[in-house]
DSSP file (Angstrom, degrees, kcal/mol; ACC not computed):
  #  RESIDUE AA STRUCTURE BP1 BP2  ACC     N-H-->O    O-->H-N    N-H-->O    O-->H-N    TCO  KAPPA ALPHA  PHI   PSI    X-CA   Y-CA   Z-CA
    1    1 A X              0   0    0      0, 0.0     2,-0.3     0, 0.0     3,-0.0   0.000 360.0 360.0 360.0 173.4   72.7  -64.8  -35.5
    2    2 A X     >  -     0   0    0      1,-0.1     4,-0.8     2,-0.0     0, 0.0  -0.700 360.0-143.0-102.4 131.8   75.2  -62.2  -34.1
    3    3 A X  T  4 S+     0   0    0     -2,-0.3     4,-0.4     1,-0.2    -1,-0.1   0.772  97.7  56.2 -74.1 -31.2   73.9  -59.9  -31.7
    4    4 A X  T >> S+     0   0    0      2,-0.2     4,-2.6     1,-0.1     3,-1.1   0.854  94.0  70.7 -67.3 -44.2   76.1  -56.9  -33.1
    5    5 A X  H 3> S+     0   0    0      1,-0.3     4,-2.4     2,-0.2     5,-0.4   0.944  96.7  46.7 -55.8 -62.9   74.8  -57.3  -36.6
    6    6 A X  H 3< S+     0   0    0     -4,-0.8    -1,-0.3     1,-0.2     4,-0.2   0.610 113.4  51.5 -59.6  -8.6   71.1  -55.9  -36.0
    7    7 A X  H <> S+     0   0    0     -3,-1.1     4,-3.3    -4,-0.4    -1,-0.2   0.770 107.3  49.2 -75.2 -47.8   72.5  -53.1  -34.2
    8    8 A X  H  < S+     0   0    0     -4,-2.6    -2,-0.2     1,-0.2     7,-0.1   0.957 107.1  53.9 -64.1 -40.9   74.8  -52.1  -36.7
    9    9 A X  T  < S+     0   0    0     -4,-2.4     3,-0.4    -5,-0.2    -1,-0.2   0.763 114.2  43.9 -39.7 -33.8   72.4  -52.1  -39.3
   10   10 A X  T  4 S+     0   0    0     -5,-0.4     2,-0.8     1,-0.2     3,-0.3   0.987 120.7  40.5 -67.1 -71.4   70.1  -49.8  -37.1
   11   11 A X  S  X S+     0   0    0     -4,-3.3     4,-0.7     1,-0.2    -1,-0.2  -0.485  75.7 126.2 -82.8  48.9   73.1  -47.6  -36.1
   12   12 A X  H >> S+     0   0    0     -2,-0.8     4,-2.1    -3,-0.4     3,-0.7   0.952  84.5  32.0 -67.2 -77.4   75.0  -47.3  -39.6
   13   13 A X  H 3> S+     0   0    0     -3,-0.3     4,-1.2     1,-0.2    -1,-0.1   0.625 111.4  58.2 -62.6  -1.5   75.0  -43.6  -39.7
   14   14 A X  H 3> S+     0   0    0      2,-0.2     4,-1.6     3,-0.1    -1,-0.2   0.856 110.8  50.4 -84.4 -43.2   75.3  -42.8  -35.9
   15   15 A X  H <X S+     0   0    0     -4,-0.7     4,-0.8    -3,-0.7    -2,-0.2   0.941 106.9  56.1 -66.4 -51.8   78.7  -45.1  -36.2
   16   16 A X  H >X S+     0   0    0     -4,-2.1     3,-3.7     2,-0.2     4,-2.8   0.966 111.7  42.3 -50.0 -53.1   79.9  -43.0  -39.3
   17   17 A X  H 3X S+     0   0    0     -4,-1.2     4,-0.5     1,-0.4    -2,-0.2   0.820 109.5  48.1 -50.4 -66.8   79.7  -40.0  -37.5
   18   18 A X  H 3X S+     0   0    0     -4,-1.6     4,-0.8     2,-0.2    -1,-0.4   0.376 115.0  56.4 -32.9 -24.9   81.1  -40.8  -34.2
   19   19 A X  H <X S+     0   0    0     -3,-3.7     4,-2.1    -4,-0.8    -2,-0.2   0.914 111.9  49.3 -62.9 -52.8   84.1  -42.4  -36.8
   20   20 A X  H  X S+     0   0    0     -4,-2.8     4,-1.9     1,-0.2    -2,-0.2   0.844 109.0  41.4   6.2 -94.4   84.1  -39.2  -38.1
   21   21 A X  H  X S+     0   0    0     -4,-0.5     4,-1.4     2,-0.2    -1,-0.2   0.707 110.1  54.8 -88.4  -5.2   84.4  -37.2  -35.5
   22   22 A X  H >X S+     0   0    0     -4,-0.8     4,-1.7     2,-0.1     3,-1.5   0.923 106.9  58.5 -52.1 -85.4   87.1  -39.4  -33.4
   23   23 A X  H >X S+     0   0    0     -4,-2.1     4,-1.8    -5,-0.2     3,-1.1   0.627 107.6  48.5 -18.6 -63.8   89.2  -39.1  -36.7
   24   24 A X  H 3X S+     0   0    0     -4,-1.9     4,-1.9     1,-0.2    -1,-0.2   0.735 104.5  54.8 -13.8 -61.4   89.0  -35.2  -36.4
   25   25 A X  H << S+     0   0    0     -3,-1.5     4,-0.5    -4,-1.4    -1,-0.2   0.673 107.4  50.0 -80.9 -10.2   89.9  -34.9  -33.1
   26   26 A X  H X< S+     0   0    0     -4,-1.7     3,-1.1    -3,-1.1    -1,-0.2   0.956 100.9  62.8 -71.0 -28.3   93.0  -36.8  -33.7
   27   27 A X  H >< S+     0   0    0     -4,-1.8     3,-2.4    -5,-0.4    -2,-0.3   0.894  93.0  63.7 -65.6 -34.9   93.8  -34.8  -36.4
   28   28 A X  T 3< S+     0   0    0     -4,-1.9    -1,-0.3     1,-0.3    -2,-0.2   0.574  99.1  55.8 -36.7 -23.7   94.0  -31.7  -33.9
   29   29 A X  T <  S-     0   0    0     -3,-1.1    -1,-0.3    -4,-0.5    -2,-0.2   0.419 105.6-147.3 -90.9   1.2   96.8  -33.5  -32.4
   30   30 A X    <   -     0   0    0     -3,-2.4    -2,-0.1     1,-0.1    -3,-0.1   0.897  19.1-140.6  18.0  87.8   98.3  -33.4  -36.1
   31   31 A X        -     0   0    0     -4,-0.2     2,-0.6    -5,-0.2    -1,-0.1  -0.122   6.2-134.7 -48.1 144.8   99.9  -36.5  -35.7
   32   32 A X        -     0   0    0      2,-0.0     2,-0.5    -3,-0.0    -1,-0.0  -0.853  11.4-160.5-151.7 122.5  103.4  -37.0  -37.2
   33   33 A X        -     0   0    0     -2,-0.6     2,-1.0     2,-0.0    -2,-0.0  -0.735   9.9-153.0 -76.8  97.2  104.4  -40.2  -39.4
   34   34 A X        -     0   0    0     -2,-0.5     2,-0.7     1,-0.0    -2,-0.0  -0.564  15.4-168.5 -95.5 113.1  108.1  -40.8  -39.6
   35   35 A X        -     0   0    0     -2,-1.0     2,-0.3     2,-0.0    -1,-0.0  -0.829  21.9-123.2-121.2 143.8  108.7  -42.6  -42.6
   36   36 A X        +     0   0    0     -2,-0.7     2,-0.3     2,-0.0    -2,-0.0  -0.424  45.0 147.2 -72.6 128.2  111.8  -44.0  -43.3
   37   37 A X        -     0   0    0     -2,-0.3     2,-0.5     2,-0.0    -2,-0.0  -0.972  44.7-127.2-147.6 139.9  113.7  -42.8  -46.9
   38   38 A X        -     0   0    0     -2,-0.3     2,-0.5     2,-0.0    -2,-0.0  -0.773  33.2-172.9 -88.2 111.5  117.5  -42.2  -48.1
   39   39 A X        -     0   0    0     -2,-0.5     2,-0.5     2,-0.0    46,-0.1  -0.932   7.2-161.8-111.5 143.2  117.4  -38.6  -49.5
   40   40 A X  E     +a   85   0A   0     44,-0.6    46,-2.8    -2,-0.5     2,-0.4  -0.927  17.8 164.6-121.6 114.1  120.4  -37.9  -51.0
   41   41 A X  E     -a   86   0A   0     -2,-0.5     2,-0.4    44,-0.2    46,-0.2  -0.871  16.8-168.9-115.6 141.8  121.4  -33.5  -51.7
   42   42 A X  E     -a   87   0A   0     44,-1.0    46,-1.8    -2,-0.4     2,-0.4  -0.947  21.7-153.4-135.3 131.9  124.6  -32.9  -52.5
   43   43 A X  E     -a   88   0A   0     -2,-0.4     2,-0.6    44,-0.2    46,-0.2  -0.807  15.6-166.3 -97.2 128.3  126.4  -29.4  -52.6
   44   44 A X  E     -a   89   0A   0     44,-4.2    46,-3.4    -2,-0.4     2,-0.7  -0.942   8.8-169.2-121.1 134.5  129.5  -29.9  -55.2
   45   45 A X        -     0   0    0     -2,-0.6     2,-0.3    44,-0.2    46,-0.1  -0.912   3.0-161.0-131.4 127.8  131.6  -26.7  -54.5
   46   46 A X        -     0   0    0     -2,-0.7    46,-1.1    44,-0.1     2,-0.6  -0.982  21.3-120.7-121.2 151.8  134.5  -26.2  -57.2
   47   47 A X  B     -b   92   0A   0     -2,-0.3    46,-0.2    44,-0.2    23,-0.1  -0.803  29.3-177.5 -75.2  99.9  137.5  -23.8  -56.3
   48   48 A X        +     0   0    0     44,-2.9    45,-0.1    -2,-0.6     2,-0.1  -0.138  37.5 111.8-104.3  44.1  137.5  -21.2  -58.7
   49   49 A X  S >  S-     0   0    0     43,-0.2     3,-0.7    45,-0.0    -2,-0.1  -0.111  85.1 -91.2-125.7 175.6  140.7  -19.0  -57.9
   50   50 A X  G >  S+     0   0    0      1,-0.2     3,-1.3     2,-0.1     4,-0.0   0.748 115.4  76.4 -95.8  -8.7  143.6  -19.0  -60.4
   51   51 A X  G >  S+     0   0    0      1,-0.3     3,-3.6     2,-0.1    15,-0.2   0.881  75.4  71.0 -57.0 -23.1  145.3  -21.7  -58.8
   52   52 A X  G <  S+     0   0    0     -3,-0.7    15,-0.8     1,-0.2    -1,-0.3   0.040  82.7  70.4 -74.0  39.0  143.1  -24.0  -60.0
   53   53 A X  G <  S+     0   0    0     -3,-1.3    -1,-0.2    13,-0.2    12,-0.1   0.094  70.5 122.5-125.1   7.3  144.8  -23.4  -63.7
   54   54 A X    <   -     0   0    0     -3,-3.6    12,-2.1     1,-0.1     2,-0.7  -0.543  62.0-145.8 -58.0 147.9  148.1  -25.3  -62.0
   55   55 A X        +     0   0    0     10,-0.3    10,-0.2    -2,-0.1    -1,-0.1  -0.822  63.7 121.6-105.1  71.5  148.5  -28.3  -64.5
   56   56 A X        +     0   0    0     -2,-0.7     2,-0.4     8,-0.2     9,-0.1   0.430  50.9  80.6-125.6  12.3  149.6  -30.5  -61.8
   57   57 A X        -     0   0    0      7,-0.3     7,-2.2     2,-0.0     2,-0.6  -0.804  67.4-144.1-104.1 141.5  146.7  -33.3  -62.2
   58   58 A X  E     -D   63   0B   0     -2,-0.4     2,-0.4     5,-0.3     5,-0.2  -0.950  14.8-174.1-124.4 121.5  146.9  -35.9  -64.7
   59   59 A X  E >  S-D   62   0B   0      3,-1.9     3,-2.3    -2,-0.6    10,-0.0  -0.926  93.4 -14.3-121.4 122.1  143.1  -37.7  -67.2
   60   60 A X  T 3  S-     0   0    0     -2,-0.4    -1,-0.2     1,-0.3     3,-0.1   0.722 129.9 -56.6  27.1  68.7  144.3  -40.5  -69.2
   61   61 A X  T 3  S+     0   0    0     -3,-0.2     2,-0.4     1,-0.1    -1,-0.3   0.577 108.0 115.8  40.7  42.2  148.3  -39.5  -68.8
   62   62 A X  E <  S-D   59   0B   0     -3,-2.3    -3,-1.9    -5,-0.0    -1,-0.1  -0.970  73.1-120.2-130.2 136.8  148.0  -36.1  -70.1
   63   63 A X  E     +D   58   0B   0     -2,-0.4     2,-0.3    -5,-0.2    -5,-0.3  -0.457  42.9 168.1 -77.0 164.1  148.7  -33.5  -67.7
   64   64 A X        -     0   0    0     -7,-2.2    -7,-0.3     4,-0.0    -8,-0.2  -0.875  37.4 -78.3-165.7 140.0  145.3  -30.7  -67.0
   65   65 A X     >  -     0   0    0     -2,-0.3     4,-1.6   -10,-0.2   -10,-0.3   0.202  37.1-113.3  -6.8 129.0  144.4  -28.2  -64.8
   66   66 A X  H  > S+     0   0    0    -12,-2.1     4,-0.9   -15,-0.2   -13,-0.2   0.652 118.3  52.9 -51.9 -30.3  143.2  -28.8  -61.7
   67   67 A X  H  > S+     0   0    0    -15,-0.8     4,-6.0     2,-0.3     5,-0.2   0.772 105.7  58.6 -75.8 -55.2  139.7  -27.4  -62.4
   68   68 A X  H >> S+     0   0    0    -16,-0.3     3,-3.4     1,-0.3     4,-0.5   0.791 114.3  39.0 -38.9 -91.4  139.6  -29.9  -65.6
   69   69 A X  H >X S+     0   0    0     -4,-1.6     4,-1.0     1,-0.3     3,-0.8   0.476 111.4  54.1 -58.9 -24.1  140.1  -32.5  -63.1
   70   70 A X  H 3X S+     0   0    0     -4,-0.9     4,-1.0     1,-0.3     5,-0.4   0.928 114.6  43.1 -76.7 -49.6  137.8  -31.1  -60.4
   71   71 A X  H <X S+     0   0    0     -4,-6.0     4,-0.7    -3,-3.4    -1,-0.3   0.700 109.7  59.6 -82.1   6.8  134.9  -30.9  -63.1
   72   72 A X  H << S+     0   0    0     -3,-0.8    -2,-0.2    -4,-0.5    -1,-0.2   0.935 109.4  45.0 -63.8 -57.9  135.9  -34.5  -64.4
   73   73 A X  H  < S+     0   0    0     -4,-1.0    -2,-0.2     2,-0.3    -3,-0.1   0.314 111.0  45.7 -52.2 -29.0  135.2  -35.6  -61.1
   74   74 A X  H >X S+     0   0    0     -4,-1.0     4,-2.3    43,-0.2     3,-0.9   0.647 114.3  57.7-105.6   1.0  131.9  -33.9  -60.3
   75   75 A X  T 3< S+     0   0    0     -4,-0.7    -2,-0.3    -5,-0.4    -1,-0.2   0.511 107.8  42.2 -60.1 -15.8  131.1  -35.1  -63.7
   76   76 A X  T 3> S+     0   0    0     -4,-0.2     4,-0.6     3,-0.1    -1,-0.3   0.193 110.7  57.2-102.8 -12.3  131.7  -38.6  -62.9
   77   77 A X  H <> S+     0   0    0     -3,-0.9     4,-0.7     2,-0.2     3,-0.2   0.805 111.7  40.6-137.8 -68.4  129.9  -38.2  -59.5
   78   78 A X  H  < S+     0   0    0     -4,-2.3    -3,-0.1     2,-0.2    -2,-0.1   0.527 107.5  61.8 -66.6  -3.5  126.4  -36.9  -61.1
   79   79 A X  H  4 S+     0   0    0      1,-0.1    -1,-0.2    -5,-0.1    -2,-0.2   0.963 115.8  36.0 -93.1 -51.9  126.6  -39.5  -64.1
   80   80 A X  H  < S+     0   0    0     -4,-0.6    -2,-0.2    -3,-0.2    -1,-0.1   0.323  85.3 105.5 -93.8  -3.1  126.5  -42.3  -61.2
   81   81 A X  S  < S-     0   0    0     -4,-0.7     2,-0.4     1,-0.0     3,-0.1  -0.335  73.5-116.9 -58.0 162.5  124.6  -41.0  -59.0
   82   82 A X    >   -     0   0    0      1,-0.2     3,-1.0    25,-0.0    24,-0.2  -0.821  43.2 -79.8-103.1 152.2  120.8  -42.9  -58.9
   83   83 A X  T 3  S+     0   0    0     -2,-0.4    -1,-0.2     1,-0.2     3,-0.1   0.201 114.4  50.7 -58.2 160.5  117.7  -41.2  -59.6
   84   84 A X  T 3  S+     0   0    0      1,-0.2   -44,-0.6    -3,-0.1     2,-0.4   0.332  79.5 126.4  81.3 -18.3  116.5  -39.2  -56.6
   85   85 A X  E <   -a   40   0A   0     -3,-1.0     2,-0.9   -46,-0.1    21,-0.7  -0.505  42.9-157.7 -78.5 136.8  119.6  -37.4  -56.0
   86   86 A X  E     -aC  41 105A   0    -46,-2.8   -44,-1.0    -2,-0.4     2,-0.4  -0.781  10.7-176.3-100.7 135.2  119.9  -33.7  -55.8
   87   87 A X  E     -aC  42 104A   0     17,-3.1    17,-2.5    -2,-0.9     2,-0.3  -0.964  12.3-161.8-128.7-175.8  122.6  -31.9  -56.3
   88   88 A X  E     -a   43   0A   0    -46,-1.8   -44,-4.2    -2,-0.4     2,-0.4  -0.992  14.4-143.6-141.1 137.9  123.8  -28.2  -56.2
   89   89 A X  E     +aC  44 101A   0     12,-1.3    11,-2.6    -2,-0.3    12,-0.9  -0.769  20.8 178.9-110.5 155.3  126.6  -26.6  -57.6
   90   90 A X  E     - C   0  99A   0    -46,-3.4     2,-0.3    -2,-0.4     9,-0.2  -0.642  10.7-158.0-122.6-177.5  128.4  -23.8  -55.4
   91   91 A X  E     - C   0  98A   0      7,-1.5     7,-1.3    -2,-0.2     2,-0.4  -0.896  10.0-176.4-114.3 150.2  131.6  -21.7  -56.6
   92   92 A X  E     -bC  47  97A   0    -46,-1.1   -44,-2.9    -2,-0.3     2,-0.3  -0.843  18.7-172.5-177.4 162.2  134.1  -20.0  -54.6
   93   93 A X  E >  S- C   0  96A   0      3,-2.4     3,-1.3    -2,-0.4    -2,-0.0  -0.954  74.1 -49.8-141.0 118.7  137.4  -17.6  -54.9
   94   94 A X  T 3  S-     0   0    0     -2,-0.3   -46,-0.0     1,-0.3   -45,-0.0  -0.018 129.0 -14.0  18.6-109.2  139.2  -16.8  -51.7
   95   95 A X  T 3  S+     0   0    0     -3,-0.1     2,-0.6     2,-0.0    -1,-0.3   0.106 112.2 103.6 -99.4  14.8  136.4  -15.5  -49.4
   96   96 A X  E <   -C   93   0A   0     -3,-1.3    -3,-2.4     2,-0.0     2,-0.4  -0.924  48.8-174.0-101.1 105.8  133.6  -15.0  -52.2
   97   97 A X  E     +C   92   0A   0     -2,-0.6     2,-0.4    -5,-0.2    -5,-0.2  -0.965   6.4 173.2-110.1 133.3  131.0  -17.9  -52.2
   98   98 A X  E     -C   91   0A   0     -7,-1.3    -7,-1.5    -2,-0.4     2,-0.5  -0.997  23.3-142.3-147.2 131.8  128.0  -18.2  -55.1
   99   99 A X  E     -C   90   0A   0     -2,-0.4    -9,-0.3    -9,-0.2     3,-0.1  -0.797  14.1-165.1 -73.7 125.2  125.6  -21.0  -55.6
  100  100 A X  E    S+     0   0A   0    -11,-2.6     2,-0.4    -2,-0.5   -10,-0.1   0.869  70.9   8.6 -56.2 -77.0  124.8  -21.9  -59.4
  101  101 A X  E    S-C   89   0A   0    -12,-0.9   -12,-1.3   -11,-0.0    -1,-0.3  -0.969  75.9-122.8-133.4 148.7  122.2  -23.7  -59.2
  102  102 A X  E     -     0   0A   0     -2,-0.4   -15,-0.1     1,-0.3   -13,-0.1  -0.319  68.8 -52.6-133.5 165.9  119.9  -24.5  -56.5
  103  103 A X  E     -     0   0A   0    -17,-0.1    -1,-0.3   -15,-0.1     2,-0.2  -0.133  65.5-172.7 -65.0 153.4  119.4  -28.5  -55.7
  104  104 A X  E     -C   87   0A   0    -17,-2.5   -17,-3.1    -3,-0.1     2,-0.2  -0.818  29.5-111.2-119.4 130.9  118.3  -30.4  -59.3
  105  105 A X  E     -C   86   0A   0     -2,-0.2     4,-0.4   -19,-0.2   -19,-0.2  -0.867  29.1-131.0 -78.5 145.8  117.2  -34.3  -59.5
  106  106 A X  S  > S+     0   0    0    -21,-0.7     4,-0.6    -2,-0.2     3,-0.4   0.796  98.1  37.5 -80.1 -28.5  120.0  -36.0  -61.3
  107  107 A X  T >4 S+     0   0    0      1,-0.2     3,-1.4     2,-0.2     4,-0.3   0.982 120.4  47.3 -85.2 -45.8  117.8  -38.0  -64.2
  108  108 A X  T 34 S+     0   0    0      1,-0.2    -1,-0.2     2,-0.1    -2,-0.2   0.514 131.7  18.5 -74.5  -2.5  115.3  -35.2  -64.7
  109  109 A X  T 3> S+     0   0    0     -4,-0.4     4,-4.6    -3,-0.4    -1,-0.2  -0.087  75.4 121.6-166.0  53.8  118.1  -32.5  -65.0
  110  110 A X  H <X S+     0   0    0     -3,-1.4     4,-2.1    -4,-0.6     5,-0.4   0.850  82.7  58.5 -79.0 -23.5  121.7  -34.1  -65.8
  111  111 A X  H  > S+     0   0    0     -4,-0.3     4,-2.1     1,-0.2     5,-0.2   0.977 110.5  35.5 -56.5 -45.7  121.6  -31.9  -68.8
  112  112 A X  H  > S+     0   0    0      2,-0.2     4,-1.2     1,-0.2    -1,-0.2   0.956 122.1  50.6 -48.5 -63.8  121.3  -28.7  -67.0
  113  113 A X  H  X S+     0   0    0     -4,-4.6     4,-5.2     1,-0.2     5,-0.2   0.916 114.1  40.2 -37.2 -61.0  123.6  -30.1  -64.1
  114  114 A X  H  < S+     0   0    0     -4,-2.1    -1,-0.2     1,-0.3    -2,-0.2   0.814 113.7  53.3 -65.1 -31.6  126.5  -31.4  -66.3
  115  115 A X  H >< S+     0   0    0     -4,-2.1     3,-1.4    -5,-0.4    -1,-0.3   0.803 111.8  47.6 -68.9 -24.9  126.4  -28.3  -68.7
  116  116 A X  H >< S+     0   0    0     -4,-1.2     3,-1.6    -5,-0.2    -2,-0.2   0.987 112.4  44.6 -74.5 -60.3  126.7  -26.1  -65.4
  117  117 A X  T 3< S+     0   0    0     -4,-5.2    -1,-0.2     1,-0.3   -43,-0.2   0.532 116.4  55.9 -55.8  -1.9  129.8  -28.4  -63.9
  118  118 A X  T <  S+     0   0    0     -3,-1.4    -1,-0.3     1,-0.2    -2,-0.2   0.007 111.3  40.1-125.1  20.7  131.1  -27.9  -68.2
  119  119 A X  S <  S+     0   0    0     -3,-1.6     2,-0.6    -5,-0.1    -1,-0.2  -0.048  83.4 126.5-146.7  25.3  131.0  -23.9  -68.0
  120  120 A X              0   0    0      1,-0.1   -49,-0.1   -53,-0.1   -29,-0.0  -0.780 360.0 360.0 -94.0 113.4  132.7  -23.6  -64.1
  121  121 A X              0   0    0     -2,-0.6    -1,-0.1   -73,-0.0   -54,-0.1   0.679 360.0 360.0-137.1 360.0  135.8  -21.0  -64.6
């Protein structure tokens, strides 16, 4: 028989402790676990200044605003994105910058997103 068995059997709780309190002391060194993950945020910033109401951009041969096409584009961008993407939408007018909406995941809040990128003026 194995000379370690009757000893552990003896010492069951003396072992826990002493697992225990090793385990503690590591945590005091607060250890730090890198684990690897693709996070994906994206800030989608539309130009809201009155140029963007030049018609100089063309969806499906019809001419449209530059702004049309700018929210076509981040509309297209958040429908393909894959779940676990954030975004945020920003604005800005010369030297005037405003965040919308602060980052969103895309499946659990494309309504919100895409109504925000369908009201940008």
């Amino acid at each position: 028989m194995n000379k370690a068995l009757p000893f552990l059997k003896d010492n069951h709780e003396t072992l826990l402790y002493l697992t225990a309190v090793v385990l503690l002391l590591l945590a005091l060194f607060k250890p730090d676990i890198q684990l690897k993950q693709e996070v994906h945020n994206y800030l989608l910033v539309a130009d809201v200044s009155q140029s963007m109401n030049a018609e100089d951009e063309r969806l499906n041969n019809k001419p449209v605003s530059r702004l049309t096409y700018t929210r076509q584009l981040m509309r297209k961008i958040v429908q393909t994105s894959p779940c676990g993407t954030y975004f945020s939408i920003g604005i800005f007018a010369s030297d005037n910058v405003a965040l919308l909406i602060t980052p969103l995941e895309v499946c659990k809040n494309l309504d919100v997103i895409t109504d925000s990128i369908e009201h940008l003026e």
